[in-house]
One Martini backbone bead per residue (centre of mass of N, CA, C, O) as a GRO file, in nm:
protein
  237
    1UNK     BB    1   5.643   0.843   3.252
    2UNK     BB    2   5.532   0.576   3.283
    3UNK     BB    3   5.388   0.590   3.530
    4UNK     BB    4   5.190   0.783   3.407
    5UNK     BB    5   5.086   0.554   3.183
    6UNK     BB    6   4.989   0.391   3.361
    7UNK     BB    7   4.805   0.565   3.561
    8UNK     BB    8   4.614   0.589   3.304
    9UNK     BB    9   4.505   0.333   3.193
   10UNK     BB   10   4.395   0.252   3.443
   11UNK     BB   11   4.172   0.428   3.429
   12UNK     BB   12   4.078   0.384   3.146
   13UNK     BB   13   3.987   0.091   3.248
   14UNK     BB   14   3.808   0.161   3.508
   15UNK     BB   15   3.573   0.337   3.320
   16UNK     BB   16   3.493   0.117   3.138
   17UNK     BB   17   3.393  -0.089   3.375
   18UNK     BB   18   3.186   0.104   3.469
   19UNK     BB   19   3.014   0.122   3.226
   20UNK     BB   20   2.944  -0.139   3.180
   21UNK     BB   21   2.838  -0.226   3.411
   22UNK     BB   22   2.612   0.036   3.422
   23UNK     BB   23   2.477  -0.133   3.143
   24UNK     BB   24   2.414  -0.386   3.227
   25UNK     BB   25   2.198  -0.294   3.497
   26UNK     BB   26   2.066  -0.187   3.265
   27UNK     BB   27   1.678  -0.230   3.196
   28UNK     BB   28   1.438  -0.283   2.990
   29UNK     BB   29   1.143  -0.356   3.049
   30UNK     BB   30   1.138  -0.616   2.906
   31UNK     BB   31   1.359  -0.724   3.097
   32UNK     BB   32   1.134  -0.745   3.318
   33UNK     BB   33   0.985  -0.952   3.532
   34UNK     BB   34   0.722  -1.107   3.570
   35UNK     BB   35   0.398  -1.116   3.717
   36UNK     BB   36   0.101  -1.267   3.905
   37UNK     BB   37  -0.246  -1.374   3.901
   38UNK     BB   38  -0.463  -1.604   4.005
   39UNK     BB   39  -0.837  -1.562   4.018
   40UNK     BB   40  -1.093  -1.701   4.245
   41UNK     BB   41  -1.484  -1.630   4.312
   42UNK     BB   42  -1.747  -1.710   4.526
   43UNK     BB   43  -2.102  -1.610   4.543
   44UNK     BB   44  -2.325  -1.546   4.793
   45UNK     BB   45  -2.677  -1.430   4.795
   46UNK     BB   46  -2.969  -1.406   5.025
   47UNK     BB   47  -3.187  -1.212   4.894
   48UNK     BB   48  -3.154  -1.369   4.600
   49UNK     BB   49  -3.073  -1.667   4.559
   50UNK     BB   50  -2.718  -1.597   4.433
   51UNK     BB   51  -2.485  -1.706   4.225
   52UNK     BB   52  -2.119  -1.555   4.148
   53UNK     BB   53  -1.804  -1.555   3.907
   54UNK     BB   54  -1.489  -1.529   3.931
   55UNK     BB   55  -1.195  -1.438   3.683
   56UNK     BB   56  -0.867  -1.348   3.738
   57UNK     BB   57  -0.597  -1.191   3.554
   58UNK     BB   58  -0.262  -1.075   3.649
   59UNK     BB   59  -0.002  -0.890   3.540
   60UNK     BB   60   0.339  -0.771   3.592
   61UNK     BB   61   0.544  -0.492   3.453
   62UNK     BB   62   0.696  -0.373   3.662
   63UNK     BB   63   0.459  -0.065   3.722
   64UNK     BB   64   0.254  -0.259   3.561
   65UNK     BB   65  -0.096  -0.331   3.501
   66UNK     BB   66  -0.294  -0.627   3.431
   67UNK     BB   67  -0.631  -0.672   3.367
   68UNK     BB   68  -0.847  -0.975   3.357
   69UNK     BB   69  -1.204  -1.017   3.374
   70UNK     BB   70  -1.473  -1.260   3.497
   71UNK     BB   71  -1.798  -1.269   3.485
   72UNK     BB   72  -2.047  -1.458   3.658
   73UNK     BB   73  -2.408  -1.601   3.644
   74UNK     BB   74  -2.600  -1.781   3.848
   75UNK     BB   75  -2.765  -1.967   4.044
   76UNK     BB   76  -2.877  -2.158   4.329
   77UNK     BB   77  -2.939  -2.368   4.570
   78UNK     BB   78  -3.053  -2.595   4.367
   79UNK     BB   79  -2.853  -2.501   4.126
   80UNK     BB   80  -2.528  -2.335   4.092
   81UNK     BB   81  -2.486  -2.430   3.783
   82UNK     BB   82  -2.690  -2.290   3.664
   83UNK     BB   83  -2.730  -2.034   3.428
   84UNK     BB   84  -2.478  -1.970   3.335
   85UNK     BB   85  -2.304  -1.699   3.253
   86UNK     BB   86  -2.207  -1.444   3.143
   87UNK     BB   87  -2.202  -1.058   3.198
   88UNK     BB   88  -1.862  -0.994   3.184
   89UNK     BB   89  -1.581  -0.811   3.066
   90UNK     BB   90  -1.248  -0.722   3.176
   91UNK     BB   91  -1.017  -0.441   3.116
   92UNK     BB   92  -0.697  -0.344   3.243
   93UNK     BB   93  -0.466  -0.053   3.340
   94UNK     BB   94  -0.182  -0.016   3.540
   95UNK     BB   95  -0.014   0.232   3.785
   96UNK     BB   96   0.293   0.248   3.989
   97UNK     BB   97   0.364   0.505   4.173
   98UNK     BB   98   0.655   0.563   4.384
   99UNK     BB   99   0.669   0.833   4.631
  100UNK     BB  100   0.767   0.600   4.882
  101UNK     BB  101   0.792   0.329   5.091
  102UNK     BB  102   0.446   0.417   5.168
  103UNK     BB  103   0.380   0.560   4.882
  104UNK     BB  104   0.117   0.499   4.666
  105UNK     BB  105  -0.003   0.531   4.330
  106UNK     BB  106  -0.277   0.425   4.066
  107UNK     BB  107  -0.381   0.456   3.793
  108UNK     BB  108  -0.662   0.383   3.602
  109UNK     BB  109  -0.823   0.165   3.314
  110UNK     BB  110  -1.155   0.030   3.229
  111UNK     BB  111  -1.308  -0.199   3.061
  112UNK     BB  112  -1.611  -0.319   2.977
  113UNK     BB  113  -1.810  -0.613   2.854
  114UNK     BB  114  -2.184  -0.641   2.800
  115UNK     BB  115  -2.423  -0.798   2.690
  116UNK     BB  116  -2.600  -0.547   2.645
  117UNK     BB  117  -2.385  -0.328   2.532
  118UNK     BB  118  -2.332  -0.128   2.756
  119UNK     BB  119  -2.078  -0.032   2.783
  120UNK     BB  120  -1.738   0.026   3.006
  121UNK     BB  121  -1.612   0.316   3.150
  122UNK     BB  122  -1.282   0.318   3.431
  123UNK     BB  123  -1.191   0.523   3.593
  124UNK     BB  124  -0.859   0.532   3.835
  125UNK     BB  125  -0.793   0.642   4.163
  126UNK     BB  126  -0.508   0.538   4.419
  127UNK     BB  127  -0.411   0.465   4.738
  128UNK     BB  128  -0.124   0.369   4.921
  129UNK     BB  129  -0.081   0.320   5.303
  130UNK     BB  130   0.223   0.209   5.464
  131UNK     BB  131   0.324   0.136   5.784
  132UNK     BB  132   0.554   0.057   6.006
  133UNK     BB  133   0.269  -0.128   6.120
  134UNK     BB  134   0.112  -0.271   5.879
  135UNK     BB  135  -0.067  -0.071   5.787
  136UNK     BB  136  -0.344  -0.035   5.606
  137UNK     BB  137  -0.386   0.231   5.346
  138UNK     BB  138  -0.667   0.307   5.135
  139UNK     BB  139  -0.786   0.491   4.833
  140UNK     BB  140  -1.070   0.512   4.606
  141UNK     BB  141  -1.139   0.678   4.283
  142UNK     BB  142  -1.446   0.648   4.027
  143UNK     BB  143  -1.581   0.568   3.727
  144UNK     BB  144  -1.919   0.480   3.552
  145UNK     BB  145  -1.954   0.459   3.209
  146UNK     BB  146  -2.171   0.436   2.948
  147UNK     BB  147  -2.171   0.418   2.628
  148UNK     BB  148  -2.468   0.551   2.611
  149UNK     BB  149  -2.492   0.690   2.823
  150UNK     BB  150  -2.688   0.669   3.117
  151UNK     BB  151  -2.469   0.587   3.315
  152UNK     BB  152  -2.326   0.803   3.591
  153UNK     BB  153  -2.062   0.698   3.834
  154UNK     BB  154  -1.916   0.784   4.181
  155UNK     BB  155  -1.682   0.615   4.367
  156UNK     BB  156  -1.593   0.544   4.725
  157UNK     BB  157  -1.300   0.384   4.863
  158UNK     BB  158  -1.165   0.279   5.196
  159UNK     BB  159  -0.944   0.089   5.325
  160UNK     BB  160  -0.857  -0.150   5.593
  161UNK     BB  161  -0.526  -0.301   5.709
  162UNK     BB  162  -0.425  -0.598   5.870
  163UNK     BB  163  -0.203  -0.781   6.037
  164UNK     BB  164  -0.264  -1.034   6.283
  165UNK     BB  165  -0.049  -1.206   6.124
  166UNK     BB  166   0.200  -1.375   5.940
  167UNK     BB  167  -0.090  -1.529   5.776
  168UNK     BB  168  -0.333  -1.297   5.842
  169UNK     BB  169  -0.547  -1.095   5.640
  170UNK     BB  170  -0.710  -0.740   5.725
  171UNK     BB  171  -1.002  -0.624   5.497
  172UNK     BB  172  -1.172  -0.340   5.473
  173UNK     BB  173  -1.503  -0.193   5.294
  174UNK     BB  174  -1.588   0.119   5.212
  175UNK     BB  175  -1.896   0.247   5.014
  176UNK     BB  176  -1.961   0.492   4.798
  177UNK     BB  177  -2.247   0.573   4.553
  178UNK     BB  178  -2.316   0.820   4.282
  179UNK     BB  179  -2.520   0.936   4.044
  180UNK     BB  180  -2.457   1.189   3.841
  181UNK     BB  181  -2.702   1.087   3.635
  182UNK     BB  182  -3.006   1.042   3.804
  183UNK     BB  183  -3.004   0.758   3.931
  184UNK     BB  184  -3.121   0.453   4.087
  185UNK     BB  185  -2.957   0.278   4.377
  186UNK     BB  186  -3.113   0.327   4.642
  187UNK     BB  187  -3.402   0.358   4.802
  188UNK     BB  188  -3.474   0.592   4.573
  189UNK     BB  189  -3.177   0.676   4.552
  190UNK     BB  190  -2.860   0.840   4.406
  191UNK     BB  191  -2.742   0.641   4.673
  192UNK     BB  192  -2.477   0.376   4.755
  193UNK     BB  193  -2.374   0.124   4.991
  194UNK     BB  194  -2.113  -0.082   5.103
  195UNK     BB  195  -1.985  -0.350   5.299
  196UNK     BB  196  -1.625  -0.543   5.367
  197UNK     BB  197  -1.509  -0.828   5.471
  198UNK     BB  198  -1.174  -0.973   5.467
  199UNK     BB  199  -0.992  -1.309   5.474
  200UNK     BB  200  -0.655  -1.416   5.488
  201UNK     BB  201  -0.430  -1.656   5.378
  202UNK     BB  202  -0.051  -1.692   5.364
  203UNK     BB  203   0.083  -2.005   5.439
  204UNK     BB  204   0.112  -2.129   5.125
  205UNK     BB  205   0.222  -1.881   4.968
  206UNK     BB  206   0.106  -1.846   4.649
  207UNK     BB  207  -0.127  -1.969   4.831
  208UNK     BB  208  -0.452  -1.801   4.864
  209UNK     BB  209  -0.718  -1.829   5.083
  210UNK     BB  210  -1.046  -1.672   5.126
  211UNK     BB  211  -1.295  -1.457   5.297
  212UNK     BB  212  -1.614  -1.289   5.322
  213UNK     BB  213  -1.840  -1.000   5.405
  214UNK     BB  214  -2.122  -0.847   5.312
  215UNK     BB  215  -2.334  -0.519   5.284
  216UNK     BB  216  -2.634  -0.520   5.051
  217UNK     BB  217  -2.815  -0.461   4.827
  218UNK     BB  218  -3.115  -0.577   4.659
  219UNK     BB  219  -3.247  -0.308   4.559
  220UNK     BB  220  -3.322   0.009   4.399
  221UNK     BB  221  -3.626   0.038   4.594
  222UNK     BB  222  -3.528  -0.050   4.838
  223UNK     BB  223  -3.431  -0.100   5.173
  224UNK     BB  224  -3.297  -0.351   5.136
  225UNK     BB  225  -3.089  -0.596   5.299
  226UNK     BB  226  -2.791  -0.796   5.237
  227UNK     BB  227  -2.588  -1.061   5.198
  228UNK     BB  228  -2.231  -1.133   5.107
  229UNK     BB  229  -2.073  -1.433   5.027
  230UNK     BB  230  -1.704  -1.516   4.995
  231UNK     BB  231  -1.505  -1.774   4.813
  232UNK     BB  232  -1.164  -1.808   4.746
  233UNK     BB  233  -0.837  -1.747   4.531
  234UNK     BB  234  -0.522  -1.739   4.512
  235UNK     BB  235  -0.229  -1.754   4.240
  236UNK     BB  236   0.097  -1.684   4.257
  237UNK     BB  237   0.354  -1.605   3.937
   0.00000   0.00000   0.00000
């Protein structure tokens, strides 16, 4: 008897320890680590010279990501510091659910607010497929609508990443955007598309900069393009 009763006490004492801890082990959202990204970027277009520069702070907690962006207009070769103004704020949410250990999917919606008062509402849809052999592939389609609605875009972009090295890693973006709302968009005609390559170096751990080179259009009126040059740089915490 005492036997049985010792052997149930144990039961019962090793029964609350597991649940103990499988309480302790449970964390609610607010108890997950943050981390960070502060990302800065200049950019020069060679067809109309001009810079302008981004300013970005990304916050995640858990598979939510807070996205804060302020876009500057800057001046030209004379003096790239000249005449800069803000263009646009924007404010983003997204959410990353993990479908398995290669594929994630991330819808998100984004506000921007621009000087002209015309705010924008951009909500998207992202996926991203990790090869085993480290090959990245991405798909996003998005949406940009203006608050007085005079213009609304769908735009798809393709990307496909690489690392080179251990510390190197290259990234294309290939983009098509069509307006739907029958505005024009390059060439007099309501499409147009951009290409964008860019390289990182990621030797420096937190400390990431990068390089990009992309091909874009000069007006919505011709067919004229530009190149445009990026660099900048991220810091994660």
């Amino acid at each position: 008897m005492k036997i049985k009763l010792l052997a149930i006490l144990l039961g019962v004492a090793c029964s609350a320890q597991a649940v103990a801890e499988t309480k302790k082990e449970e964390k609610s959202f607010w108890d997950l680590p943050t981390h960070g990204k502060f990302e800065f970027r200049q950019e020069y277009r060679d067809g109309v010279d001009q810079y302008n520069n981004k300013f970005q702070v990304n916050l995640r907690q858990g598979s939510y990501i807070l996205e804060t962006v302020a876009y500057v207009n800057g001046g030209n070769d004379n003096d790239i510091w000249s005449d800069h103004k803000i263009g646009s704020y924007e404010l983003g949410l997204y959410h990353n659910y993990k479908v398995n250990p290669n594929l994630t999917i991330r819808p998100g919606f984004a506000y921007a607010i621009n000087t002209n008062e015309n705010n924008l509402y951009i909500p998207s849809l992202r996926f991203s497929y990790l090869t085993d052999n480290k090959v990245q592939l991405e798909g996003r389609y998005k949406q940009v609508i203006t608050s007085h609605n005079t213009h609304r875009n769908q735009a798809f972009d393709l990307y496909l990443g690489y690392g080179v090295s251990k510390n190197v890693h290259l990234l294309y973006q290939g983009n098509i955007t069509n307006s739907v709302s029958g505005n024009v968009l390059f060439d007099n005609k309501e499409t147009d598309y951009f290409h964008n390559l860019k390289a990182t170096y990621k030797g420096f751990s937190r400390f990431q900069p990068y390089a990009e080179i992309g091909d874009i259009k000069v007006s919505p009126k011709t067919d004229e393009r530009q190149l445009r040059w990026r660099l900048g740089f991220a810091y994660l915490f």
